[in-house]
Residue frames as qw, qx, qy, qz and C-alpha x, y, z in Angstrom:
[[0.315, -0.416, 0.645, -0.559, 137.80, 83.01, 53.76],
 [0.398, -0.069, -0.902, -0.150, 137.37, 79.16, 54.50],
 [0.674, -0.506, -0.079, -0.532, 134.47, 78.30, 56.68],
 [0.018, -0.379, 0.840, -0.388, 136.05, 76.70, 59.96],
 [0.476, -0.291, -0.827, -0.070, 134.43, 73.17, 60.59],
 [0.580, -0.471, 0.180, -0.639, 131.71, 73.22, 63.65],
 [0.346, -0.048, -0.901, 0.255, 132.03, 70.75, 66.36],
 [0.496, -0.490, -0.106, -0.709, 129.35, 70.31, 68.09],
 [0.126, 0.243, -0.841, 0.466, 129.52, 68.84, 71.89],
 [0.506, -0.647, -0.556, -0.128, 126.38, 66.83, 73.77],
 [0.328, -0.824, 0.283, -0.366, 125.58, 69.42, 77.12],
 [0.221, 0.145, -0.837, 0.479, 128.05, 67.32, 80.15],
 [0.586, -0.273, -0.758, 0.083, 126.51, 65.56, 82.35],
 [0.344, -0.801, 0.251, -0.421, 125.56, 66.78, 85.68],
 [0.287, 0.111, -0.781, 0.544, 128.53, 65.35, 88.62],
 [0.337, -0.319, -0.662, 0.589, 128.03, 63.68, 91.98],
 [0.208, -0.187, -0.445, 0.851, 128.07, 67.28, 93.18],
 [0.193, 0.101, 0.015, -0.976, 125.79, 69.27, 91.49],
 [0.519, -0.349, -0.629, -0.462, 122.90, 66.38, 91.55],
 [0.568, -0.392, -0.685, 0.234, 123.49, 66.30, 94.99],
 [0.098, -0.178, -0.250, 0.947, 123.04, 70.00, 95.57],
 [0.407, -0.327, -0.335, -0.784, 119.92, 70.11, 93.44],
 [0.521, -0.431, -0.733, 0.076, 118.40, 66.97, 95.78],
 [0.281, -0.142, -0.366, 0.875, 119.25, 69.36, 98.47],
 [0.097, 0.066, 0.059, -0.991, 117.78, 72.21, 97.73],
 [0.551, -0.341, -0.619, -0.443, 114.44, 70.17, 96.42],
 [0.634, -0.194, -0.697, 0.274, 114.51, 68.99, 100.01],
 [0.079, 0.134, 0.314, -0.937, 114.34, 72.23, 102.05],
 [0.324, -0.158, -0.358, -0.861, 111.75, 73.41, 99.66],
 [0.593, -0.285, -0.628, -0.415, 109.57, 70.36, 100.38],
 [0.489, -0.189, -0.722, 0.452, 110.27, 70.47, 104.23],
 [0.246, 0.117, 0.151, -0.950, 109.48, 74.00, 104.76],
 [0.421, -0.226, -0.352, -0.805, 106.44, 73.57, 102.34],
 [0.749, -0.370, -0.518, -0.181, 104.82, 70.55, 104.13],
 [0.514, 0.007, -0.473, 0.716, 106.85, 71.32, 107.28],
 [0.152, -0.131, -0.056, -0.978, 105.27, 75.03, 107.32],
 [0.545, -0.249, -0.413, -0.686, 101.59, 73.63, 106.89],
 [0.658, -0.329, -0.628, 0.255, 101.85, 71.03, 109.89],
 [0.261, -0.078, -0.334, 0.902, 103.32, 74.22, 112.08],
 [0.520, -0.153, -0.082, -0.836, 100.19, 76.47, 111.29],
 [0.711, -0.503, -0.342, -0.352, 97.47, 73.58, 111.75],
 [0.628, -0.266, -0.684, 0.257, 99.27, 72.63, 115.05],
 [0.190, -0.107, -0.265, 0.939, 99.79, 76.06, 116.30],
 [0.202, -0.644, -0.661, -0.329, 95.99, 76.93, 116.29],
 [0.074, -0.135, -0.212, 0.965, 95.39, 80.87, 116.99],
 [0.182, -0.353, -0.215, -0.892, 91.87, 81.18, 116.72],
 [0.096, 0.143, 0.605, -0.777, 89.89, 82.24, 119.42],
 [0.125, -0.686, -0.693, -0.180, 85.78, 81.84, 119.70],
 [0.114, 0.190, 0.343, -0.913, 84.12, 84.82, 119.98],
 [0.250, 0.531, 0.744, -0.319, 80.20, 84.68, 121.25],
 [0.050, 0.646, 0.613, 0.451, 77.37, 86.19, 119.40],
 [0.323, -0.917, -0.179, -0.151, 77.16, 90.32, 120.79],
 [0.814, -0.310, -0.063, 0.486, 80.56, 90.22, 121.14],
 [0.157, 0.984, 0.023, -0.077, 81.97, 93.74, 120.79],
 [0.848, -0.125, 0.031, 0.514, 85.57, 94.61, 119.41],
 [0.207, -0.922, 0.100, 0.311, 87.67, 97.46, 119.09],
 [0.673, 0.307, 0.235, 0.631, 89.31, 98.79, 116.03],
 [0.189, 0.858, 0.146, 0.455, 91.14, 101.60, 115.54],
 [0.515, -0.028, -0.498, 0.697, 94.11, 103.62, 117.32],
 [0.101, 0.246, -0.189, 0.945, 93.43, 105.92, 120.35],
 [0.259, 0.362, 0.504, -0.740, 90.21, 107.92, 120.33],
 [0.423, 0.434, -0.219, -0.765, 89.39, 107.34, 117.00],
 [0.127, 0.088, 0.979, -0.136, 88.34, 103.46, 117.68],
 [0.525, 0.010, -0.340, -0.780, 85.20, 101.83, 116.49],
 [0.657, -0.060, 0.705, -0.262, 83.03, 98.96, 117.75],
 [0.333, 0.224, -0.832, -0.383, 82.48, 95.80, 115.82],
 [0.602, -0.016, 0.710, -0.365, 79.79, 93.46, 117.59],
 [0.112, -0.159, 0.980, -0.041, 79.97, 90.06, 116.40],
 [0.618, 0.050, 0.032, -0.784, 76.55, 89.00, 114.85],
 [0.924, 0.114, -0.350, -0.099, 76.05, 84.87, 115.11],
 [0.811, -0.449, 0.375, -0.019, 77.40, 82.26, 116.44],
 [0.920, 0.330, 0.184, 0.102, 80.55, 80.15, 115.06],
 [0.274, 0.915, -0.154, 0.253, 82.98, 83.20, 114.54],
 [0.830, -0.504, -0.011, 0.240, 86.39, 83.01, 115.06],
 [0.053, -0.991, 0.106, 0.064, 89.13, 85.60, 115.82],
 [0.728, 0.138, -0.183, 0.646, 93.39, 84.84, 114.41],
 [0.447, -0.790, -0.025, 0.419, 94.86, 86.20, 117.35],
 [0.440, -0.353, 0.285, 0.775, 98.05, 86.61, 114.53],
 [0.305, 0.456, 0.639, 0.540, 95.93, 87.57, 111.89],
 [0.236, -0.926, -0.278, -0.101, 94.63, 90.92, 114.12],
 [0.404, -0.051, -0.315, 0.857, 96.07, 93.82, 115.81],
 [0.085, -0.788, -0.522, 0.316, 93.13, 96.26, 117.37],
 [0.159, -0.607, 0.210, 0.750, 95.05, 99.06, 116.22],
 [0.001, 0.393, -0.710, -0.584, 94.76, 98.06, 112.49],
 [0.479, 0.136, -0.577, -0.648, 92.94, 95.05, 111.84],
 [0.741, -0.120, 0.558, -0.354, 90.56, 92.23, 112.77],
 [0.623, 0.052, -0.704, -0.338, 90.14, 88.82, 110.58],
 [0.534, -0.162, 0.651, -0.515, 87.98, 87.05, 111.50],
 [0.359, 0.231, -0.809, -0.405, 86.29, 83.71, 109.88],
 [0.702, 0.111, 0.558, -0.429, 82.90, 81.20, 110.37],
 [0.687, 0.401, 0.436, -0.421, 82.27, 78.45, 107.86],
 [0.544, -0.006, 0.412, 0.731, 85.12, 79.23, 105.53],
 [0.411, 0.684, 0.323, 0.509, 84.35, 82.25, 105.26],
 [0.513, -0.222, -0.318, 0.766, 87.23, 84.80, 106.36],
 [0.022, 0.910, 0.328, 0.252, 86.41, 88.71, 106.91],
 [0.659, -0.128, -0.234, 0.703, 88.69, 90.95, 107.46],
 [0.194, 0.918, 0.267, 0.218, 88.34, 94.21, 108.74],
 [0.544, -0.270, -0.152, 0.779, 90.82, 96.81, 108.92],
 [0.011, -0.920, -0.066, 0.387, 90.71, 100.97, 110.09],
 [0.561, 0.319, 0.170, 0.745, 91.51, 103.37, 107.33],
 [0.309, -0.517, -0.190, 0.775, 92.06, 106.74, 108.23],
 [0.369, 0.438, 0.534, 0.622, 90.71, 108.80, 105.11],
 [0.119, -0.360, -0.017, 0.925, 91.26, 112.80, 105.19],
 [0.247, 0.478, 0.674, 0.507, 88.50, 114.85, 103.76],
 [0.144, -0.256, -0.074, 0.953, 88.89, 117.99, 102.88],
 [0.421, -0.103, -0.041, -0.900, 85.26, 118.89, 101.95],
 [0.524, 0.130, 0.763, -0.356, 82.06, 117.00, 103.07],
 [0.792, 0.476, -0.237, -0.299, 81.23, 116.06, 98.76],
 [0.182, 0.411, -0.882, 0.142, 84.62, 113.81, 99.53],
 [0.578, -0.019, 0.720, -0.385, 82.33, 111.93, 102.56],
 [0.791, 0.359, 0.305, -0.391, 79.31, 110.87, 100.13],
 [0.794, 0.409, -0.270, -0.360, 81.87, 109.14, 98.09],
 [0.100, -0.577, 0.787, -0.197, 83.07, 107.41, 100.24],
 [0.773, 0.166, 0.579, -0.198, 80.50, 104.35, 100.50],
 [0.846, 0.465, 0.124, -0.228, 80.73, 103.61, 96.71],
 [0.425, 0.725, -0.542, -0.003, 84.41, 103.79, 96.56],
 [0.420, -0.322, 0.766, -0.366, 84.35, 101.02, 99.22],
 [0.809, 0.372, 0.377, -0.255, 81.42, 99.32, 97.19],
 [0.759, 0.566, -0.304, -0.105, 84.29, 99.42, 94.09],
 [0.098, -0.629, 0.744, -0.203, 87.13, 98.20, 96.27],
 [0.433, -0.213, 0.865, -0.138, 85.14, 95.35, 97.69],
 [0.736, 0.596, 0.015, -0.322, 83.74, 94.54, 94.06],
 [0.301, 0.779, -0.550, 0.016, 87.40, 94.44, 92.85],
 [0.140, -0.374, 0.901, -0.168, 88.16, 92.00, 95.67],
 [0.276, 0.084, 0.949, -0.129, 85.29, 89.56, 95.52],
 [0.383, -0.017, -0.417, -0.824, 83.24, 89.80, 92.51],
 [0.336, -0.407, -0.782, -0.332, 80.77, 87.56, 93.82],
 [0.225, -0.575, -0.668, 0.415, 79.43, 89.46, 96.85],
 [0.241, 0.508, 0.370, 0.740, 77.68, 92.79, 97.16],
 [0.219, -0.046, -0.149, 0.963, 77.67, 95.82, 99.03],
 [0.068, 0.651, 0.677, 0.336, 74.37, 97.33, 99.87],
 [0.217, 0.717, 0.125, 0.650, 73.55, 100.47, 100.94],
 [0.052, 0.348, -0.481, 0.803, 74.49, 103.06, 103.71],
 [0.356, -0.783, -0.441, -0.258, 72.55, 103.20, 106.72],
 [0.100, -0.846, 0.270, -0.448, 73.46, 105.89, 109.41],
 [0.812, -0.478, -0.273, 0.193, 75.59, 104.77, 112.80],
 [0.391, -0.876, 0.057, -0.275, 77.20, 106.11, 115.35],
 [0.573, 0.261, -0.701, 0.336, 81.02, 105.09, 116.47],
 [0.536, -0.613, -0.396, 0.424, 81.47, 104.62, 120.81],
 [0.254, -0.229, -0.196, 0.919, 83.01, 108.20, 120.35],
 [0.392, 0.652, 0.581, -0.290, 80.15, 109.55, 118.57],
 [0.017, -0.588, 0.387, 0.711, 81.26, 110.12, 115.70],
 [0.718, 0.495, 0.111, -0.476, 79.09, 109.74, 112.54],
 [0.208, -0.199, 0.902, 0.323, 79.84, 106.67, 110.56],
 [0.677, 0.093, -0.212, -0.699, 77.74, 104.27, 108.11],
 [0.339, -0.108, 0.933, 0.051, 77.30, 100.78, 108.06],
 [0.642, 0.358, -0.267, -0.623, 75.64, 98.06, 105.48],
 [0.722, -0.302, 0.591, -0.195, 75.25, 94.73, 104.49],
 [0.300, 0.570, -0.605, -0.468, 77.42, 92.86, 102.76],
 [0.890, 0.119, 0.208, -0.387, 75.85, 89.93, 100.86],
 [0.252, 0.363, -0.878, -0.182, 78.03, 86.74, 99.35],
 [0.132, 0.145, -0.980, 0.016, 76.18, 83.69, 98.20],
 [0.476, -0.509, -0.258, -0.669, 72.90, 85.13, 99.72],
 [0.638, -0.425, -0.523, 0.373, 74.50, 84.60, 103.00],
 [0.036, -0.906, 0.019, -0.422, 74.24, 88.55, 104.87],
 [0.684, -0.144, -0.219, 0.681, 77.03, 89.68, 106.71],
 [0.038, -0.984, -0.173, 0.006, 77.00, 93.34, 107.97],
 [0.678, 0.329, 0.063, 0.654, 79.61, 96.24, 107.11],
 [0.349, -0.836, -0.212, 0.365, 80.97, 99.31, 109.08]]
């Protein structure tokens, strides 16, 4: 069996069309991208909220207070939903809390519940830290903890 010559072809060229579909499509990309960022800083959704300032998370009756410790804080109206979540942010730094619901079917479930929070927000930001429980009390009275979380050796407090 004879070996059949190889021809070998340079790739074609892109055409007209298909440089002027890439330009295109480069062109959205970069309008949206820088297009996108001009829309957010002009559309400005955060809201000041004072020092003592109390919020509501959580659906129903099974709502918690937040109060607002410092001045400077400020609330993304789209970044929140009372029902779900707050974010807030001072200083460039953003906080975000949101309500988890978390069934427990014996009270040895409760007491591990602070440290599995302390590995969660480890996981997300290795440089802050999570100190311990102290008791509190939601507006319904319903036993909760709270603590203070520490990034930078700037304190910030946790419910």
């Amino acid at each position: 069996m004879a070996d059949a010559p190889v021809t070998r072809h340079p790739p074609a060229r892109p055409g007209r069309p298909t440089r002027w579909a890439l330009a295109r499509i480069l062109g959205v990309v970069l309008a949206l991208t820088v297009g996108w960022s001009l829309i957010d800083g002009a559309l400005d959704d955060d809201e000041p909220v004072r020092n003592n300032t109390e919020l509501m998370l959580g659906p129903g009756d099974d709502t918690l207070v937040l109060r607002v410790v410092g001045d400077g804080w400020q609330l993304s109206k789209a970044g929140s939903d009372s029902g779900s979540g707050l974010s807030l942010s001072r200083d460039g730094v953003d906080f975000v809390a949101s309500y988890v619901a978390v069934p427990l079917t014996t009270t040895a479930d409760a007491g591990e519940l602070w440290p599995g929070l302390r590995r969660i927000q480890s996981a997300v930001d290795s440089d802050s830290v999570l100190g311990a429980p102290t008791r509190a009390t939601s507006a319904g009275g319903a036993p909760g903890a709270t603590g203070t979380l520490r990034r930078g050796g700037r304190p910030s407090h946790c419910w």
